[in-house]
NUDO-903197 format. One line per 4 residues: number of its first residue (from 1); their letters; for each residue x, y, z of C-alpha. Coordinates in nm, 3 decimals, decimal comma. Example, Ala and Ser with C-alpha at 12.3 -4.5 7.8 and 13.67 -1.06 7.14 Angstrom:
2
1 = AS = 1,230:-0,450:0,780; 1,367:-0,106:0,714
***
This chain:
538
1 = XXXX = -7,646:-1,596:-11,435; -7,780:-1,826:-11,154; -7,981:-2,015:-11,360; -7,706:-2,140:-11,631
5 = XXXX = -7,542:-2,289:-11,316; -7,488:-2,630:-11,222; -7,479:-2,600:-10,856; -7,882:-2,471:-10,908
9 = XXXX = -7,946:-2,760:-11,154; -8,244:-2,924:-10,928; -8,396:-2,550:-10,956; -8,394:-2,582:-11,332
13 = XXXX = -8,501:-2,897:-11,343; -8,839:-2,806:-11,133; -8,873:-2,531:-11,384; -8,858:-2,754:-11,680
17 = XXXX = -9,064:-3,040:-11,522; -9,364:-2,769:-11,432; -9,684:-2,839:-11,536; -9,845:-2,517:-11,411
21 = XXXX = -10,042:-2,401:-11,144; -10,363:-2,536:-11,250; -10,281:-2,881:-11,266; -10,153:-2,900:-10,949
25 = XXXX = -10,520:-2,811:-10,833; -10,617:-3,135:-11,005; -10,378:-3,358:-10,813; -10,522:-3,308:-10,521
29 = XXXX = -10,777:-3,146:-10,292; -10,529:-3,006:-9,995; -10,326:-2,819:-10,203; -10,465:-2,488:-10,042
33 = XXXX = -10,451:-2,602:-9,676; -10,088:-2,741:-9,739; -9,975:-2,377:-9,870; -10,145:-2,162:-9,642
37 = XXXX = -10,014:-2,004:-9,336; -10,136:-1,790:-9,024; -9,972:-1,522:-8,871; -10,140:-1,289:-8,594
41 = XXXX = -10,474:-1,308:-8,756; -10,306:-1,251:-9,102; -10,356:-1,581:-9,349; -10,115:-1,614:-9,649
45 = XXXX = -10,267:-1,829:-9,942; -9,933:-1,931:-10,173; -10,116:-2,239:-10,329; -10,173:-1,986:-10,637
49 = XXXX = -9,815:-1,968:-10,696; -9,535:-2,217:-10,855; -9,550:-2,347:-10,508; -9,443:-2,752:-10,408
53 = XXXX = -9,333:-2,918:-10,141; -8,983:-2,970:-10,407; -8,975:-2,602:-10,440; -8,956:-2,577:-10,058
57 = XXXX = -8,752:-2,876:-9,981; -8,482:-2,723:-10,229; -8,453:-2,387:-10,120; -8,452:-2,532:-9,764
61 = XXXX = -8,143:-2,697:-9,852; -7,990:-2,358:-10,056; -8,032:-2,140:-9,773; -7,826:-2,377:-9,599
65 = XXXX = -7,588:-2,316:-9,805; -7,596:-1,992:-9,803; -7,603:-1,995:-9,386; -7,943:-1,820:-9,397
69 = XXXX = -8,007:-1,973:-9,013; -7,665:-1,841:-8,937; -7,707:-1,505:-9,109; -8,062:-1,486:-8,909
73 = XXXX = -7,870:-1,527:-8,541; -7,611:-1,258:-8,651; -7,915:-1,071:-8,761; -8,080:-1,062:-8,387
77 = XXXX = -7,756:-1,118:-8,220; -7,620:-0,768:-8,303; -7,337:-0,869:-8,541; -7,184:-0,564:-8,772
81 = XXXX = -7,385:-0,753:-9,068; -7,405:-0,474:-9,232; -7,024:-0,530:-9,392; -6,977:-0,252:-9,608
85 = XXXX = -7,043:-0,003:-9,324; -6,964:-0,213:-9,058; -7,282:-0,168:-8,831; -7,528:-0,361:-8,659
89 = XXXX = -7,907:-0,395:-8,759; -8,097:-0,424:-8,445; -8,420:-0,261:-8,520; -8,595:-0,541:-8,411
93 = XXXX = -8,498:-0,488:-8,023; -8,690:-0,141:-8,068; -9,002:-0,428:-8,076; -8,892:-0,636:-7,818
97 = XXXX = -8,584:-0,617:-7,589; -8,632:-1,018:-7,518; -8,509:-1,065:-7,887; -8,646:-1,413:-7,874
101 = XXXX = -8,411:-1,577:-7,668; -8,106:-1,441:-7,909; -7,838:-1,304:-7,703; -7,713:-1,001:-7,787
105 = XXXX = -7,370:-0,953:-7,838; -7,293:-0,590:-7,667; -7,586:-0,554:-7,374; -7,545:-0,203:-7,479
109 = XXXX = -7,756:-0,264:-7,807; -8,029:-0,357:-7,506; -8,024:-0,015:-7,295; -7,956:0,209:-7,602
113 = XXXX = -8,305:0,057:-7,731; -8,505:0,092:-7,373; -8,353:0,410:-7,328; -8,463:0,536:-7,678
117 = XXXX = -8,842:0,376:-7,616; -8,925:0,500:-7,310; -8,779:0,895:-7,348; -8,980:0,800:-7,685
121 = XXXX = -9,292:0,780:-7,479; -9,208:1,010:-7,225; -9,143:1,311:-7,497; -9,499:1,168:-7,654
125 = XXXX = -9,698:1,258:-7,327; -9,536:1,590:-7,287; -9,663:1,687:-7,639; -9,948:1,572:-7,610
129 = XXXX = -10,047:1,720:-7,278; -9,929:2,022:-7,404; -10,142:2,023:-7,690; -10,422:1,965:-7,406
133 = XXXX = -10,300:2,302:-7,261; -10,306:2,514:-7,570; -10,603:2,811:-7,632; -10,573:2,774:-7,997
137 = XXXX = -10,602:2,361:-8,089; -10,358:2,221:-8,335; -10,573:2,160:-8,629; -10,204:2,096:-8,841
141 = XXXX = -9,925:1,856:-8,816; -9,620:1,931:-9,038; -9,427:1,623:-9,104; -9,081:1,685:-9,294
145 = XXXX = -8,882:1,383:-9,398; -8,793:1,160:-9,684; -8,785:0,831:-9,780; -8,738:0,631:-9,472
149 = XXXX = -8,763:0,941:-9,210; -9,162:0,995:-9,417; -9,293:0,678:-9,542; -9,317:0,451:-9,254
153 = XXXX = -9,498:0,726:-9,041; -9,720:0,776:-9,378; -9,811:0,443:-9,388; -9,896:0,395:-9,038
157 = XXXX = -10,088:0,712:-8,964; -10,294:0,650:-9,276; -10,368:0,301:-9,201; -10,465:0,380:-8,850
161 = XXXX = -10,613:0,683:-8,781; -10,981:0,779:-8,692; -11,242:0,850:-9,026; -11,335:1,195:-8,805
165 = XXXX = -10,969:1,273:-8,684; -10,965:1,661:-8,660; -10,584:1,724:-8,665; -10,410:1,654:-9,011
169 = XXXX = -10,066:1,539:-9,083; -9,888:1,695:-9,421; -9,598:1,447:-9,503; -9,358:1,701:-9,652
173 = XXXX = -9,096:1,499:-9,827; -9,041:1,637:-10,215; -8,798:1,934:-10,226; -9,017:2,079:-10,505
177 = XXXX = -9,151:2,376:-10,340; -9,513:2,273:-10,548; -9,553:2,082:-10,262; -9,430:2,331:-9,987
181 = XXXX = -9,673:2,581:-10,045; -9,993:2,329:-10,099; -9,918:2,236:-9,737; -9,874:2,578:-9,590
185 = XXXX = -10,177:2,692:-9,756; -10,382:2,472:-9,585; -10,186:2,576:-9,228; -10,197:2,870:-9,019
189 = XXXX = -9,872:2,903:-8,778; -10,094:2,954:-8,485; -10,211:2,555:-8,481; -9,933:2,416:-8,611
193 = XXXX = -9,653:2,178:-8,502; -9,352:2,089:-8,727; -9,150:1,773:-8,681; -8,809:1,751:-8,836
197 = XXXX = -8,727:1,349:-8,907; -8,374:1,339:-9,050; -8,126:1,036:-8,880; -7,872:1,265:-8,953
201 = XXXX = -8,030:1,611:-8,942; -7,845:1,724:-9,247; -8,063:1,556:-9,506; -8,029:1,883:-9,803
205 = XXXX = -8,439:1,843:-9,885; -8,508:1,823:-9,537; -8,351:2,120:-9,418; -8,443:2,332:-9,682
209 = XXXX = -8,793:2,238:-9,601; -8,802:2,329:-9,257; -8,595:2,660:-9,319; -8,877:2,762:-9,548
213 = XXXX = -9,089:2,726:-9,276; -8,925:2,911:-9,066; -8,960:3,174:-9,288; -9,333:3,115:-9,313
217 = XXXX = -9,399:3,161:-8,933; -9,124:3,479:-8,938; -9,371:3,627:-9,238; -9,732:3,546:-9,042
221 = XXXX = -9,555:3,673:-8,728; -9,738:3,598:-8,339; -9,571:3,249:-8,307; -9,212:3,138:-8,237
225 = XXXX = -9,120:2,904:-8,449; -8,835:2,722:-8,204; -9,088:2,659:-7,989; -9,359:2,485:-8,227
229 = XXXX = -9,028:2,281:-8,411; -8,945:1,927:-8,281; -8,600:1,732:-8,434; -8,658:1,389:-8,437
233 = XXXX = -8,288:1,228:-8,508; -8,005:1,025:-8,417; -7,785:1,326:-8,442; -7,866:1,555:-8,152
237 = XXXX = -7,587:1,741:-8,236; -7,672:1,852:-8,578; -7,989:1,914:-8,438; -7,860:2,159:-8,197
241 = XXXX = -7,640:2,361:-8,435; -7,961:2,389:-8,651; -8,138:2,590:-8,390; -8,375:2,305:-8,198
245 = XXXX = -8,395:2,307:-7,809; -8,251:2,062:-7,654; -8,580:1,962:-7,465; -8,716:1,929:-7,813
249 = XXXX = -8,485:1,705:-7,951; -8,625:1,314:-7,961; -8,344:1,087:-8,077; -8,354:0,705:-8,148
253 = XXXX = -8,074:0,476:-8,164; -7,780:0,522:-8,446; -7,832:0,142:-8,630; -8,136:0,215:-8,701
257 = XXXX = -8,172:0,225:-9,070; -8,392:0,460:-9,256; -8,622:0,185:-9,413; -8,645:-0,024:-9,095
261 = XXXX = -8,693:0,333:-8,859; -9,086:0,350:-8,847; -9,038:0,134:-8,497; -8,858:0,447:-8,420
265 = XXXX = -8,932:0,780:-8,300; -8,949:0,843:-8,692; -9,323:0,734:-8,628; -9,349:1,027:-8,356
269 = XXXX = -9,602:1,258:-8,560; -9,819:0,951:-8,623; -9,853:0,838:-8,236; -9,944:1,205:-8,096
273 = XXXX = -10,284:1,148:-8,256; -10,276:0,776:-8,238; -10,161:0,684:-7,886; -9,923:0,528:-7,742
277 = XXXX = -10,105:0,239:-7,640; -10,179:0,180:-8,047; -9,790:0,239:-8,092; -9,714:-0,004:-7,873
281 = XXXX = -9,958:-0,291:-7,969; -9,770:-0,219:-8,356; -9,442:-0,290:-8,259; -9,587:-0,610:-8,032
285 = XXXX = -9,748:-0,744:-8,373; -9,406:-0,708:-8,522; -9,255:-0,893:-8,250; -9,480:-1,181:-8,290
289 = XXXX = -9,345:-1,192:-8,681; -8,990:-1,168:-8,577; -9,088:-1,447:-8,275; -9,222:-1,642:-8,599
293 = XXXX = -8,888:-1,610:-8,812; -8,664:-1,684:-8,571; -8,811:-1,981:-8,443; -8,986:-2,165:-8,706
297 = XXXX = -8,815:-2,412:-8,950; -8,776:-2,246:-9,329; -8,990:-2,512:-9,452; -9,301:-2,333:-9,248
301 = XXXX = -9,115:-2,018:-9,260; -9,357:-1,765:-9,440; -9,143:-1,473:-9,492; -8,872:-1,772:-9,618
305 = XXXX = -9,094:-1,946:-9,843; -9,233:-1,548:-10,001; -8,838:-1,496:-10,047; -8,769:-1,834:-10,194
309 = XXXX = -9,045:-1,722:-10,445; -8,965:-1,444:-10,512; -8,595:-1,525:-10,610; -8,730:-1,887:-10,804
313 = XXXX = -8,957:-1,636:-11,039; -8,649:-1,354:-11,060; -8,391:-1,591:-11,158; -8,598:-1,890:-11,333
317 = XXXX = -8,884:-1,732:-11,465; -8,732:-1,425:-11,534; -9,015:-1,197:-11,359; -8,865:-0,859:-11,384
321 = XXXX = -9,113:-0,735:-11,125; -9,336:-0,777:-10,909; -9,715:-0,627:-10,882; -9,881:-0,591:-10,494
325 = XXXX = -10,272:-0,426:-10,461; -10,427:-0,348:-10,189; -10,778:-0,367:-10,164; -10,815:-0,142:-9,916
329 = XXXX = -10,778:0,235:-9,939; -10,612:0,266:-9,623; -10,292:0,064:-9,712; -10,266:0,325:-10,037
333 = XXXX = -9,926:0,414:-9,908; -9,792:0,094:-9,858; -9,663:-0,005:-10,187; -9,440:0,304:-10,186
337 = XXXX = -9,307:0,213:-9,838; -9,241:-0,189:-9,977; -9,082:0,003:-10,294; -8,848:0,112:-10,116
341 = XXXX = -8,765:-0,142:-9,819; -8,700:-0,379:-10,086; -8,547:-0,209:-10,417; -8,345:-0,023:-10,200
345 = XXXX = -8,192:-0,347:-9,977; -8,178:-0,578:-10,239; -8,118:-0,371:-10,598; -7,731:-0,466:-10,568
349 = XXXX = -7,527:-0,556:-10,862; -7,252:-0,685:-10,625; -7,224:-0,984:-10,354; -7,095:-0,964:-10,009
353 = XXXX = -6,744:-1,042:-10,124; -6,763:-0,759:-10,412; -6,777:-0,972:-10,685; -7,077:-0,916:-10,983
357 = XXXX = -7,366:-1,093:-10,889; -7,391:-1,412:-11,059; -7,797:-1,396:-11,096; -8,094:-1,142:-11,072
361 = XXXX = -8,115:-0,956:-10,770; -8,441:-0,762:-10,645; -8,718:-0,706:-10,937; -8,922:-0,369:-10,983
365 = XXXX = -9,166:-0,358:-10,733; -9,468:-0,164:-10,835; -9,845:-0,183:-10,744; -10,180:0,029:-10,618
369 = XXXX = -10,518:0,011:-10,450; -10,807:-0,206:-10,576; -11,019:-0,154:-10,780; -10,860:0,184:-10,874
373 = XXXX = -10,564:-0,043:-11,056; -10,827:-0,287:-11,199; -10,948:0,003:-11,480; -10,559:0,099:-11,581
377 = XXXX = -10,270:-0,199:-11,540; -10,445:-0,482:-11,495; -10,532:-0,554:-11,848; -10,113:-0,632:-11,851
381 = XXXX = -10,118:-0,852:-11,567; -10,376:-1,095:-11,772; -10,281:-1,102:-12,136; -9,936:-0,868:-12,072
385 = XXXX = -9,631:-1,057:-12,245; -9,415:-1,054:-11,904; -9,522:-1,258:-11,640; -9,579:-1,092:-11,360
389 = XXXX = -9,642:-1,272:-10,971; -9,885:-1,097:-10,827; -10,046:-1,044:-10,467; -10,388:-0,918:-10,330
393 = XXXX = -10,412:-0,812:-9,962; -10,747:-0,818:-9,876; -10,925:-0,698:-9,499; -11,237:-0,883:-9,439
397 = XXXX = -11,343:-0,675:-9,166; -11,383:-0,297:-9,236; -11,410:-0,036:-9,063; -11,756:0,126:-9,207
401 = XXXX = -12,105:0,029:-9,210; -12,084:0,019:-9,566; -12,182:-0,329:-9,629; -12,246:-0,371:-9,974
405 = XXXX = -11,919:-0,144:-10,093; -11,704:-0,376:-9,884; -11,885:-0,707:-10,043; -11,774:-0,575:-10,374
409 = XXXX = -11,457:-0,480:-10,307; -11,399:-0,797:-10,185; -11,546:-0,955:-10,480; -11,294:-0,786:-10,729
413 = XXXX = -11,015:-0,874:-10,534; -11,094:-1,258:-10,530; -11,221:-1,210:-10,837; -10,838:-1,139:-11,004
417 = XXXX = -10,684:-1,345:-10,834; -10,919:-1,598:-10,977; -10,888:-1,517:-11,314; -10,488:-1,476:-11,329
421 = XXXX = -10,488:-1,846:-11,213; -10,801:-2,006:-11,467; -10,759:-1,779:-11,811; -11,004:-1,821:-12,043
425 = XXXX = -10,975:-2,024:-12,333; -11,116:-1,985:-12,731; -11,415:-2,290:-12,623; -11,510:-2,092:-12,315
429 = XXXX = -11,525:-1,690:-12,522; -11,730:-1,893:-12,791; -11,974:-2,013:-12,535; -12,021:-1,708:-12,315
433 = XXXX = -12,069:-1,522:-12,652; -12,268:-1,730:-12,840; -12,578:-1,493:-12,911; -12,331:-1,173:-12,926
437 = XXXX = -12,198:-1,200:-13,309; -11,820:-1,142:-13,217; -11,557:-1,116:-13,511; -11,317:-1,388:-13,531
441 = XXXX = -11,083:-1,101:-13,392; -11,280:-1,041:-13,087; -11,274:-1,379:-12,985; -10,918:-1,380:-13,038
445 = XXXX = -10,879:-1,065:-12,816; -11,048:-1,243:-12,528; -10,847:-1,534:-12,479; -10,584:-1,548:-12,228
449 = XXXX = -10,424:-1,839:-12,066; -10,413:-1,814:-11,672; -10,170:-1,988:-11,473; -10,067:-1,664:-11,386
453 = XXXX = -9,911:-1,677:-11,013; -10,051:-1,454:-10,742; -10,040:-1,490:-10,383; -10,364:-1,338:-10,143
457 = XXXX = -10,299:-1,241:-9,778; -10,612:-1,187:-9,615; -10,625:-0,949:-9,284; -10,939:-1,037:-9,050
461 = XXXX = -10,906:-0,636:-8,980; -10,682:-0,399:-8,976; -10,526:-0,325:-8,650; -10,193:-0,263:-8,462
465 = XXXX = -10,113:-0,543:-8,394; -10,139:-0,735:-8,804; -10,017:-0,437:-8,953; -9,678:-0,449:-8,720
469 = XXXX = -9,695:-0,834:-8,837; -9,718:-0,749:-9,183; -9,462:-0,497:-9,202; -9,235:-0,724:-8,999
473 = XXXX = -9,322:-1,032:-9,254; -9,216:-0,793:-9,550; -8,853:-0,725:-9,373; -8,778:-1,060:-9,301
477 = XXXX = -8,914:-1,146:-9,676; -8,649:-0,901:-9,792; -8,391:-1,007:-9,533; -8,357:-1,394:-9,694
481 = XXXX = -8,387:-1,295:-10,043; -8,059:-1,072:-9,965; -7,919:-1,390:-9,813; -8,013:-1,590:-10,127
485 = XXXX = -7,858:-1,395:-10,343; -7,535:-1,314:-10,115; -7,545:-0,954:-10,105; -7,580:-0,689:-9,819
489 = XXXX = -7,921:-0,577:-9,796; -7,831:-0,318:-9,581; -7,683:-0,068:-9,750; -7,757:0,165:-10,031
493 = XXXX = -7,486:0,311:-10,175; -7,655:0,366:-10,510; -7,823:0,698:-10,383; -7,477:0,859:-10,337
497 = XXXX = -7,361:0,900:-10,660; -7,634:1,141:-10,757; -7,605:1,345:-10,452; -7,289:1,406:-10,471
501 = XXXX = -7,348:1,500:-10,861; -7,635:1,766:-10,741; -7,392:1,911:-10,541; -7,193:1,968:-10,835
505 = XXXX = -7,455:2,095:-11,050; -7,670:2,314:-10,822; -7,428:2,591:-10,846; -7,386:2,608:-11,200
509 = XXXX = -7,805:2,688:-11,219; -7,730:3,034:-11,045; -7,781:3,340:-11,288; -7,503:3,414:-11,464
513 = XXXX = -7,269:3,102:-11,395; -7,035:3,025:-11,647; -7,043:2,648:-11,755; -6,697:2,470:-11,663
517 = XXXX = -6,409:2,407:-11,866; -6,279:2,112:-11,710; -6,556:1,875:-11,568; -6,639:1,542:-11,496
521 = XXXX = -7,009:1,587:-11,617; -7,111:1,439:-11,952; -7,186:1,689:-12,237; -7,575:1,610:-12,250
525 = XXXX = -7,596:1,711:-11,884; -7,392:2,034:-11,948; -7,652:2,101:-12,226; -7,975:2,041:-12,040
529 = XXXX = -7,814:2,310:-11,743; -7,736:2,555:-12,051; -8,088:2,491:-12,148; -8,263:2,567:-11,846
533 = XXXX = -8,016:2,867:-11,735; -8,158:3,006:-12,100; -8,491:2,942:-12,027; -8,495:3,063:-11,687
537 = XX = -8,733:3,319:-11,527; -8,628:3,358:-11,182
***
């Protein structure tokens, strides 16, 4: 692995030669204001970290050579970067069509993505006023999609939306049908819209979930369900053979990935009930990150310097994961949507050339909402025998009257941070507990030692504008890690595999199917289908 090798030996050396976080609080008083960094009213404090000037300086120089600065122009430029599949990754041009002063390769790239944005907003107003028109409101938004088609949109409409919004939007991703019939049973066909968000618009979940709405409207009867469906897709095609009007058929541009898509007309369900004008101002505070990556040196780079993090703990700490809370109950969705814009780019086992990896690629990426998460996994993050980086996002600014809740909740989030950096040692229990008559084991139970990294990124409020920032900063975060550790973060062929295995298996779940003779699937799995054809009641 990377960090038995010589050509990393500086890297290892700074790991050896650490003293730990706190004591590089005692060598001098700027250590905060050297480490911090401002983005679109977003402030990212790293001087809790492993963080040096070194540490920089020497992944500065690594980057080089792995041609991140190249890697970043072929990025923006519109170069098939995307090797394995041979595409282009230009979601940022859905942001801004200047691309920072990057020329594109193929102009095309340019008028595919105004094209896309403005029948975007033009297919926006039509809904819209026709939701004006209706006699019965829409009290119910139906959003079917997975992964990248869902979370995105989740994320945004959640983090957005008005406390007294009167039209809800049921993100319908799961195939379980559990889920299916809690979200029709809080719909009635007559105010309800659907919105079908497959890329390809032959996603298997997604399909079955809008057929079985179909069927829902066909049983409740009075309302044509054509006519309430929209396909939002790069595959108007598919979209037509499935049964959707052309007219409502919204398409975005085909290299636009699933996990990068909620710049997209993915997000469509989310901007009928939060504008267009709050769409907009989104993918402008993403454009200011991607304005910030392309033209700031890595050293001040703050998506580079998260990355270079992130890979020094992976590969020389050996951090198998890493923990994000948000202290802020309107973000609850976005360590799901992280989850997957980083396990799925960077959880590769293979490097551009095809080659095994020679070091650790992306860790587990797992997290919640303060102070929910402070009562349950927390007590791991401080005496927990894995170390574990660790970052708080924190909005100063809420949008409540709720004074004294927010002052507390703001409290606990500084508060852990706080404590994952100080610890407490045996002196320190023995004083605070000096009249309490602890057992020598109770003392011993509340030690631990601190130096624990965490990083907090504090949000004056939560708008537009910082959350496009944010979302952008994560990207580009994930973006130079991939480039770090020379693999393609933009594919994901691990999914396939077990697709293609479903396929296999769902017909032998039918009554009466006799298990095969000859098969490529293991005994144990053969069992468990025996099992559950036995046990079946339907």
């Amino acid at each position: 692995m990377l960090n038995k090798s010589n050509k990393r030996q500086k890297l290892i050396d700074l790991k050896l030669h650490d003293s730990g976080i706190r004591a590089q609080f005692e060598v001098g008083d700027t250590r905060v204001e050297d480490f911090s960094f401002n983005l679109n009213g977003i402030n990212f404090d790293f001087s809790k970290t492993h963080i040096s000037n070194d540490l920089i300086d020497e992944y500065a120089t690594f980057a080089e050579e792995r041609n991140l600065t190249g890697f970043r122009t072929k990025l923006f430029s519109g170069e098939k970067i995307n090797i394995t599949e041979q595409r282009s990754v230009l979601h940022p041009l859905l942001r801004d069509l200047g691309n920072h002063g990057i020329e594109v390769d193929d102009c095309e790239f340019i008028s595919q993505a105004q094209i896309s944005q403005e029948k975007l907003y033009q297919h926006l107003a039509g809904i819209q006023e026709l939701i004006k028109q209706r006699t019965v409101p829409i009290k119910n938004i139906i959003h079917v999609g997975i992964g990248g088609s869902s979370l995105g949109t989740q994320l945004l409409f959640e983090a957005l939306k008005k406390h007294d919004e009167s039209v809800a939007i049921h993100f319908l991703g799961n195939i379980d049908a559990h889920q299916l019939t809690s979200i029709l049973a809080q719909c009635d066909v007559t105010d309800t819209f659907v919105i079908g968000v497959s890329k390809t618009f032959s996603t298997a979940e997604t399909l079955q979930n809008i057929r079985s709405i179909k069927a829902w409207y066909e049983e409740s009867g009075g309302e044509v369900f054509y006519e309430n469906l929209y396909a939002v897709t790069a595959n108007e095609v598919n979209a037509t053979k499935f049964g959707v009007a052309s007219p409502n058929i919204i398409t975005f541009p085909n290299w636009v990935g699933g996990r990068y898509s909620v710049w997209s007309a993915v997000s469509l369900s989310a901007m009928i009930l939060l504008g267009a004008s709050k769409f907009k101002e989104f993918l402008l505070g993403a454009a200011e990150a991607d304005k910030h990556f392309v033209s700031t040196p890595l050293e001040q780079n703050i998506s580079f310097i998260a990355a270079a993090l992130d890979h020094y703990y992976t590969n020389y700490f050996e951090a198998q994961s890493r923990a994000i809370f948000a202290y802020d109950h309107r973000l609850r969705s976005l360590v799901g949507y992280l989850q997957q814009l980083e396990t799925e780019s960077n959880g590769k086992d293979r490097q551009r050339n095809g080659d095994k990896v020679d070091q650790k690629t992306s860790p587990v990426l797992w997290g919640g909402v303060g102070t929910d998460a402070q009562h349950s996994v927390f007590q791991m993050l401080h005496q927990g025998t894995n170390l574990i980086p660790t970052e708080f996002i924190l909005v100063v600014n809420p949008e409540h009257n709720h004074v004294d809740h927010h002052r507390e909740l703001l409290a606990n989030g500084i508060a852990q941070a706080a404590a994952l950096l100080a610890g407490q040692d045996e002196a320190t229990v023995r004083s605070i507990h000096a009249d309490d008559d602890l057992s020598e084991l109770a003392i011993a139970a509340k030690i631990f030692s601190g130096d624990r990294p965490s990083t907090t990124i504090l949000l004056d409020e939560l708008t537009p504008s910082n959350l496009g920032s944010l979302l952008a900063f994560y990207e580009h975060r994930t973006f130079c890690f991939g480039v770090l550790a020379n693999i393609n973060s933009f594919d994901q062929m691990g999914v396939e595999l077990g697709k293609r295995l479903a396929v296999e298996i769902l017909p032998l779940l039918a009554e009466d199917s006799p298990l095969p003779t000859e098969t490529t699937i293991d005994q144990s799995t053969l069992e468990t289908i025996k099992k559950i054809t036995e046990l079946s009641r339907q």
